[in-house]
N, C-alpha and C positions, 0 to 999 in steps of 0.2 A: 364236058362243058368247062370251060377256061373262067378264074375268077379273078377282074384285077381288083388288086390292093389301093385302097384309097394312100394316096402318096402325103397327106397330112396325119395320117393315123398310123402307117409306119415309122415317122421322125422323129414323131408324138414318143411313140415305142421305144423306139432307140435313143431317144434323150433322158428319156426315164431309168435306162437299162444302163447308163453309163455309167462310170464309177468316178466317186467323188473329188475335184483336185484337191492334191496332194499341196498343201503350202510352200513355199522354198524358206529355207532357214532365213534368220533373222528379219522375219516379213510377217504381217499380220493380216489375214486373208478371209474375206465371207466363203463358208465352203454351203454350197445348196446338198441338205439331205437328199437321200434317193427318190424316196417320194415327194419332194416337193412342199411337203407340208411346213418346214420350220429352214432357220439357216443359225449356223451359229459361228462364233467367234472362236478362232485359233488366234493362242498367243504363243508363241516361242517360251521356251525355257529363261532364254536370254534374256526376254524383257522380264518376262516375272523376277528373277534377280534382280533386277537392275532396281525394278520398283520397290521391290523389299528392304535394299539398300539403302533406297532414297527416302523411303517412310523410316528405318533407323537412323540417317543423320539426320532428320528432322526431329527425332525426340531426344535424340541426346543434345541438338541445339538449344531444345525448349527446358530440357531438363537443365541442363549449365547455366540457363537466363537465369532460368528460378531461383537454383542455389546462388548466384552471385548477389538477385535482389534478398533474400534469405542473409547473407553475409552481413551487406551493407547494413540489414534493420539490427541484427545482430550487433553491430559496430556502431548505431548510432545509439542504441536502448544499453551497453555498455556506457558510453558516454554519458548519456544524461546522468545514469547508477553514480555514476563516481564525479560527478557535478553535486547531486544529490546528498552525498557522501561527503565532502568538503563542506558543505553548506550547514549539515547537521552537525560536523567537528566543527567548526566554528563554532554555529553557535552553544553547541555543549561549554568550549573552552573562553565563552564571553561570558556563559550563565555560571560557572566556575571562577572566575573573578569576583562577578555582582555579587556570590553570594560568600566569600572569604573577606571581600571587602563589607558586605554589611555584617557578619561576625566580628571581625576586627573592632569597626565603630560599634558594634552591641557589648562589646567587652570594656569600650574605654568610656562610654558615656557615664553620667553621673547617674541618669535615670534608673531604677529597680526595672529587670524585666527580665522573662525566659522565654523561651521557646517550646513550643508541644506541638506533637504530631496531630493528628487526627483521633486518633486513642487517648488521647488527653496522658498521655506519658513524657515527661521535662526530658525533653534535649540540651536543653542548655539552660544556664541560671547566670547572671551576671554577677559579679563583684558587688555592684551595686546593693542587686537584689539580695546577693548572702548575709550585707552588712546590716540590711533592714531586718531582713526574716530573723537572723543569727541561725540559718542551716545551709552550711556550703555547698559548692554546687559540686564538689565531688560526691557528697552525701545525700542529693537529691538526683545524682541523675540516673536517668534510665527509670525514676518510680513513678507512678499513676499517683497526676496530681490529689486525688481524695486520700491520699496516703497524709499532705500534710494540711491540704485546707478542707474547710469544712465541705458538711458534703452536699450542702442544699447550693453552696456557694460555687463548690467545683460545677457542679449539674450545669450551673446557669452559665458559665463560661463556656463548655462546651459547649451548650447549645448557642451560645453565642458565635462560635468555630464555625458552626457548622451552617448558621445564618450567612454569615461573612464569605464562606466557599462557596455555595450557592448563591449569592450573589454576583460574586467574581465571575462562577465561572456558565454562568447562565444571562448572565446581564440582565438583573433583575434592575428598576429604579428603584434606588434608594438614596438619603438624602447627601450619605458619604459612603460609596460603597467600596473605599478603600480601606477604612475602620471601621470598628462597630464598636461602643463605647457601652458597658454593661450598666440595666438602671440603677443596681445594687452593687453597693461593693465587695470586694474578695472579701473571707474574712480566712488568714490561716491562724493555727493553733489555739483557736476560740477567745483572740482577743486582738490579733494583729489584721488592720482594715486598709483598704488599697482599694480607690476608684480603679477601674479598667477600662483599658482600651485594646482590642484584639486588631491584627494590621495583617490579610493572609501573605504568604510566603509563594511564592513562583519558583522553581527551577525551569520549568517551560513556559510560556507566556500563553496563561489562561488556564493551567492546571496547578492548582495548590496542594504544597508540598509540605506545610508548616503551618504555624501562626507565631508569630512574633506578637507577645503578650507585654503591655506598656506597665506598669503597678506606679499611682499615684496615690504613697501613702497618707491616710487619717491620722493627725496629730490625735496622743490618746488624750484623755483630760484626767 
């Protein structure tokens, strides 16, 4: 008994049974698996090169942007620095003036007066003020004023100091908040008396570095 072959189910057979094309070089090619089931992608050697290449000059372009804008912030935050820089020499060498010129006129004025820190220790005592006191101001400086006036009198000065810097530098209202004039007077060496008026001192505009101390002596009787 002779069997024929259904001629779609032979071709069927032998398409299945073929073996896969082979890609030609530099050519990217769907190749169908044996069974049919999937298909997948042949790339060439060459192109993967070529793409690997091309995604490295693309990060060393993006990298060289970067550092060039990296430079430029570099070169403009330099600049302002030394803008900066100029601006604060200034004005150190304007506040170095203001303040040799008002030692100057605190030296020639008639009026009695010294200077204290914030420790209430004499920085400076004038001519004036040595001629009133009769204690020169090599002899007084550098000492804690309660060394030569009294000491309820010193207290009240200093707190007057420290009224006067806090006002300054807090912008307190007050009715002159560029002196503060004490209710009471100084009294040094238990007999020698002097209204006051405290004026605070700046090397920076708004921080006090001093007080410039005015002495308005009491004729004795």
């Amino acid at each position: 008994m002779s069997v024929t072959a259904n001629p779609e189910s032979v071709a069927d057979t032998e398409a299945r049974q073929a073996p896969a094309t082979t890609p030609l070089p530099g050519h990217e090619e769907q190749t169908l698996i044996a069974d049919g089931s999937m298909t997948e992608i042949v790339v060439p050697e060459q192109a993967r090169t070529s793409g690997r290449r091309r995604r490295k000059t693309d990060l060393e372009h993006a990298d060289n942007s970067a550092q060039a804008a990296l430079q430029q912030e570099l070169q403009e935050a330099r600049k302002q620095i030394a803008v900066q820089k100029a601006i604060a020499e200034q004005a150190r060498r304007v506040s170095e003036c203001q303040l040799a010129f008002q030692q100057a006129l605190l030296e020639q004025i008639p009026q009695p007066c010294f200077v204290l820190d914030e420790n209430g220790t004499i920085l400076f005592w004038n001519p004036a003020m040595a001629a009133w006191s009769g204690h020169p101001g090599s002899a007084v400086h550098s000492l804690p004023l309660t060394q030569i006036a009294d000491p309820q009198s010193a207290s009240m000065l200093l707190n007057a100091c420290r009224i006067a810097r806090f006002a300054l530098e807090h912008g307190e209202p007050s009715p002159r908040r560029e002196a503060f004039t004490l209710p009471q007077p100084l009294t040094l060496d238990g007999k020698l008396q002097a209204e006051i008026t405290v004026i605070p001192r700046c090397r920076i505009p708004g921080h006090v570095e001093s007080f410039v101390v005015l002495a308005f002596p009491i004729p004795q009787e």
